[in-house]
N, C-alpha and C positions, 0 to 999 in steps of 0.2 A: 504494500500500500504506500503509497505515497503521501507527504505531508496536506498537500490540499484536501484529499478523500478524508481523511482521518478529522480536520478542522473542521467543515462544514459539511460532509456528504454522506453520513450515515444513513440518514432518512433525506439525503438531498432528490430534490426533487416533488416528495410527499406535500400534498395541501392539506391543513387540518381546518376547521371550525370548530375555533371552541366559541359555547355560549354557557352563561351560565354565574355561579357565583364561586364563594372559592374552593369550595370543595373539587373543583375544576384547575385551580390554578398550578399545582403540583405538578399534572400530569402533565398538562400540557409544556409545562415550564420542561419539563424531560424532553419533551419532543423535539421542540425547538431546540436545543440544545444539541439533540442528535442533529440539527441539519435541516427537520421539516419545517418548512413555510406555517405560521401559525399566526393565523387570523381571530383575533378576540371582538367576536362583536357582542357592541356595550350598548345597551340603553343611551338613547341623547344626552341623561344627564349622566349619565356613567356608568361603569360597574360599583359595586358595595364596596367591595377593595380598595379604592380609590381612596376612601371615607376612615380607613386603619391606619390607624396613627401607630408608631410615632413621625412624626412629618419633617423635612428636612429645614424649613424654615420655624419650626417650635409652636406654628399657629398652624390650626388646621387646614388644608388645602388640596384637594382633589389631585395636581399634579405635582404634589411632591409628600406623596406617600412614600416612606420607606419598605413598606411592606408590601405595596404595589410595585415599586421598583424591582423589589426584591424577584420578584414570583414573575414579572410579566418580561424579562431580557428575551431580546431578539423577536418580539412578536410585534405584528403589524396590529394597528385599532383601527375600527368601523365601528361608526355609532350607525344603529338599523332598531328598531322598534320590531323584535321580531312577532311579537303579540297580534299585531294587527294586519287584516287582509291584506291591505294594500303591500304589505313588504312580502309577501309571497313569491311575486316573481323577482325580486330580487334574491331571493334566500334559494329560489330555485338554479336559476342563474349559477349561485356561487357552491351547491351543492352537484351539478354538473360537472363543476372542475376539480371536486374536493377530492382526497380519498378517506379522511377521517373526520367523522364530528364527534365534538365530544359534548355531551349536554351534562350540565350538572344542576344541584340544588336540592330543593325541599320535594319531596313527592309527589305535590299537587302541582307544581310549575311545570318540573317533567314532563310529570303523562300528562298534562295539558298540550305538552311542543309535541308529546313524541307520537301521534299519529301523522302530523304531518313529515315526518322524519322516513316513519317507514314507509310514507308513497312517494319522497324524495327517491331512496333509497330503491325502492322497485326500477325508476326510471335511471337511476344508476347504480344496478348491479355488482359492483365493485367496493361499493360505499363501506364502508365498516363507522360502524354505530357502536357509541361507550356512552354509557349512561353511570353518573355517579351519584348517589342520592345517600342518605345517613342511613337509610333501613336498607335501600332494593325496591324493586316495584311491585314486590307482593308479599304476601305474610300478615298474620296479625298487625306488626307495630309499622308497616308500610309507613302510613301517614303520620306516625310519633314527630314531634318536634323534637331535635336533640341543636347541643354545641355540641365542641369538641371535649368541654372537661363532660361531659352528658357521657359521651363517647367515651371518653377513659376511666369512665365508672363504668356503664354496662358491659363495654367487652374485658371489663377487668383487670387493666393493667394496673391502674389506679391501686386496684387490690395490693398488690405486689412489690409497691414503690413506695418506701417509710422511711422508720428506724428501728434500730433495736428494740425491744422490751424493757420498758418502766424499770427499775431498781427494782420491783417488790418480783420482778420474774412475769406480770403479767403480759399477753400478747393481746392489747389493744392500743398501741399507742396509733394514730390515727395515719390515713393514708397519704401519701401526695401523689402529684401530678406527674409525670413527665414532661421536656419541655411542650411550649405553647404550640398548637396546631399540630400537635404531634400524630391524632386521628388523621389531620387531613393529607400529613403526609404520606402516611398508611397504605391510605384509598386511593391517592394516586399514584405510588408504587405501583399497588395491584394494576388501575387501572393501562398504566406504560406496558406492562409486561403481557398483561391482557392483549390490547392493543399489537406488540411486538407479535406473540402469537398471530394476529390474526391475518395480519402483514405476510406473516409463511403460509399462510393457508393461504390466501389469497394468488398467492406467488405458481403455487401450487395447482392450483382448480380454476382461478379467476373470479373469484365468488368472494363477495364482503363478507361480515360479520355483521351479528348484532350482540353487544355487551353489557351485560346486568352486574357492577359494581354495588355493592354494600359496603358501606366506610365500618358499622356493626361488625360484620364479618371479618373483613382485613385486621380489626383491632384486635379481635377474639382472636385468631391464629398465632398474636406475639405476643401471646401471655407464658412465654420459654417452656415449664417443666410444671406448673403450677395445673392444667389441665390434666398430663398425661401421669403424673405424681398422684392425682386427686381418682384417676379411672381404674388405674391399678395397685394402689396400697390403701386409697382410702384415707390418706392423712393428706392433712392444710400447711399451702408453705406458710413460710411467716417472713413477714417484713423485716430487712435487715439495714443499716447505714453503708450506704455506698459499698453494695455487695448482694449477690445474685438472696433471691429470696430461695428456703431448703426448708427444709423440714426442721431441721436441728438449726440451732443459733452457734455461728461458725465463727473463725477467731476475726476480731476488728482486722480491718486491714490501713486505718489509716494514721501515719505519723503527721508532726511537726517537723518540718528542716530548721537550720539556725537561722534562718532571712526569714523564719516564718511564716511558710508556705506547706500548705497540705501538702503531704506523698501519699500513694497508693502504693503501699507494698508487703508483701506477703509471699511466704516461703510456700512452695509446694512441698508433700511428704515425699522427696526425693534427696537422699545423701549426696547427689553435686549442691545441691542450692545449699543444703547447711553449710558443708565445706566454701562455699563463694561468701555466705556471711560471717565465714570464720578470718575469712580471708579480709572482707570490708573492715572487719572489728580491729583484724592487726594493722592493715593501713590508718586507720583515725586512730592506733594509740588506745583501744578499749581490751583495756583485760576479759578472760572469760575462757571458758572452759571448755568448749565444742571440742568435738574429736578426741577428748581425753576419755582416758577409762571410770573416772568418775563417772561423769554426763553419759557413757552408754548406759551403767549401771543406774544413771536414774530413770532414762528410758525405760528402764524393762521395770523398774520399782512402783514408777507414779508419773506414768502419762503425760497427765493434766500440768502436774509440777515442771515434766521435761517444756512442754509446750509454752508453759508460761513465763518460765527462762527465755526460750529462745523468742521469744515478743517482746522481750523486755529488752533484751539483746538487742535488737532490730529497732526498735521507739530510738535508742542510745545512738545508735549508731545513726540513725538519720538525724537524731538533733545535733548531731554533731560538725553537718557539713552543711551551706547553701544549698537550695534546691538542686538546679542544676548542675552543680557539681555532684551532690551526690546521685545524682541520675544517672549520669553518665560512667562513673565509677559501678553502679551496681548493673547495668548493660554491656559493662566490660566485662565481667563476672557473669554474664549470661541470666543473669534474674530480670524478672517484665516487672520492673519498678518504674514510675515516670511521677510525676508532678501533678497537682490536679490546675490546671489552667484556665482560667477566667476565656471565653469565645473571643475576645478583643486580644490576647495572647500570642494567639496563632498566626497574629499579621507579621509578626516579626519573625518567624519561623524558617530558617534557611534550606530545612529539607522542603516544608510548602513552596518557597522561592523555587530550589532548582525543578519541582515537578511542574513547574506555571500551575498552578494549583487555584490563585487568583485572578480572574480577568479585570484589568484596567480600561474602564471605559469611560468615554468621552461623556458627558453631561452640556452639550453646547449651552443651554439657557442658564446654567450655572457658570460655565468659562472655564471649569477643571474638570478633571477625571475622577472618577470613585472608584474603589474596590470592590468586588465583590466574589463570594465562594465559585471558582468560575469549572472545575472537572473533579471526577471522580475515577478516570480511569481513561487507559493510554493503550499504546502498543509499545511503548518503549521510546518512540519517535515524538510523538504527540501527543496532546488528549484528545481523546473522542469526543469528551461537552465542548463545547466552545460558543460561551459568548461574548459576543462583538459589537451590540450594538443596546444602548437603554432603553429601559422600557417605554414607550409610543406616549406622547401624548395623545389624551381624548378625540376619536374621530380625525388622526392624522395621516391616515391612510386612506379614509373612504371614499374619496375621487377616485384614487389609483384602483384601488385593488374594485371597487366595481365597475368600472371601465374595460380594466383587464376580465371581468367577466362577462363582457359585452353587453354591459347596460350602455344606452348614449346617452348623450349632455339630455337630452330633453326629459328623459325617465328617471337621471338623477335630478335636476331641478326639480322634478313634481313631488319625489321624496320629500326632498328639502324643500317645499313651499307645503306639505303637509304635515311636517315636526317629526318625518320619519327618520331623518337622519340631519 
């Protein structure tokens, strides 16, 4: 492959339509990234997105949502009314040239659009159809209103993400969240891979798809061990501090460094790791007794006693050095210890630097460039995501791109002298 294919052509060539709200934005935000053409058509006054703060000038403002930016790189915007008659033959028009729509939202907005989707859809055979909605388009809780923390409570994750148990040993100290829109990132995983599928099928037979995404569903599959834990032994995980939820309450895994910074680190039950923190302890000058015949003989005496030695050993030994220093000292030693890092951390990161890891892009109506999380994965050469361009101002496309679907000047004036676009 060469560098160009790899930058923009994964899905180059592919036309998407997304409509919708943000349970949409995810997904598409994949696509475009692979390369497809991704058409966001917004309501006149906007998408809802637009409207999520926090805003880049501190006062709210439709085009300079952070979290619009965020989600909308490299997509083109159409403002189009698609509720009403009249935008029909436009919507027809642009689903002519598309290969993928993606509708998303509340259940009744859906299946309100999505009859006309699937007589789009007949008239172009090719079409693949993703629909994302917080239940699915059928089942009891179909038409349930959820968020995202709604979401992280029923599919459960919620459950699984705490801290330890109270002093007194009870297992109720109360649940958290994972981070924000964490659901909707879920749903359009699923959604992308969905999608990716249906792209080989298509490849294949020449026949679209049609796609029933549940954000419910995707959330419910990354509840890790706590499902399959709970079908075959019958016992409940339990919430742990920054550490997988188990059945049993497992040793803390987190230090202090001397610059006073969280560490994550924890020894597996394998004799190199004790020997590499026997090793850490003689480099910083800490006395201690690993590897002596004492220390085996407490092993086999009193477990608990050995285990609580070597954590104590370990607490020592990180308060002993800067983060980063002792990070790198215990990766030399082959232990998965690292730093817990604040997300604004990462920009300074020299391994993100050399993988282009962030795209810098242009902001003309500000006069600089921003950063932004820009690949997730390469061939060695390149990344496959690639974006390049910011997110669209409101309706800064819709001459173009329905033009290019052979609307004329006179049928886009009539939109536009009727509040359609």
């Amino acid at each position: 492959m060469n560098r160009d294919y790899n930058l923009r052509a994964s899905l180059g060539g592919l036309r998407t339509l997304e409509i919708g709200d943000q349970l949409g934005d995810y997904a598409a935000l994949l696509l475009s990234g692979l390369g497809a053409e991704v058409v966001k058509i917004e309501p006149p006054g906007g998408a809802a997105s637009r409207r999520v703060g926090p805003f880049a000038a501190g006062t709210p403002d439709p085009e300079q949502s952070l979290f619009f930016w965020r989600y909308n790189l490299n997509k083109q915007s159409v403002t189009l009314d698609v509720d009403y008659l009249d935008a029909q033959p436009a919507l027809s028009a642009l689903a002519a040239r598309a290969d993928i729509v993606l509708l998303s939202g509340e259940f009744e907005v859906v299946a309100r659009r999505l009859p006309l989707w699937r007589k789009l859809a007949q008239d172009n055979p090719r079409l693949i159809v993703c629909t994302i909605t917080p239940f699915g388009l059928d089942g009891p809780w179909c038409a349930l209103k959820a968020t995202d923390l709604v979401q992280m409570a029923l599919g459960g994750i919620m459950a699984v993400c705490g801290y330890d148990p109270d002093r007194e040993g009870l297992y109720d100290t109360p649940p958290i969240a994972p981070a924000m829109w964490h659901s909707h990132h879920l749903g359009g995983e699923y959604a992308a891979v969905a999608i990716m599928a249906a792209l080989n099928f298509r490849e294949l037979s020449g026949e679209g798809q049609f796609i029933d995404v549940s954000v419910h569903e995707a959330v419910n599959t990354c509840t890790e061990v706590a499902i399959p834990t709970y079908a075959y032994t019958g016992e409940v995980v339990k919430r742990q501090t920054a550490r997988h939820a188990a059945t049993v309450i497992t040793h803390a895994r987190l230090s202090e460094s001397a610059d006073h910074v969280l560490m994550l680190a924890n020894l597996s039950p394998f004799e190199r790791e004790l020997r590499a923190l026997g090793d850490l302890a003689d480099q910083v000058g800490i006395p201690h007794v690993l590897g002596t015949p004492e220390f085996k003989q407490l092993e086999k005496d009193d477990r608990v006693a050995a285990a609580i030695y070597r954590n104590d050993l370990l607490m020592e030994v990180v308060a002993s050095l800067p983060a980063e220093e002792i990070f790198h000292r215990a990766q030399a030693q082959g232990l998965a210890w690292s730093p817990i890092r604040r997300p604004e951390d990462n920009l300074g990161d020299p391994h993100f630097a050399a993988r282009g890891s962030f795209a810098t892009i242009n902001h003309p109506e500000l006069g600089r460039d921003l950063r932004y999380p820009g690949t997730v994965a390469g061939d060695g050469q390149a990344p496959h995501f690639c974006f390049d361009r910011r997110a669209p101002r409101l309706g800064e496309h819709t001459d173009e791109v329905l033009r290019g679907a052979g609307l004329g000047d006179a049928e886009i004036v009539m939109l536009r002298d009727r509040n359609l676009i």
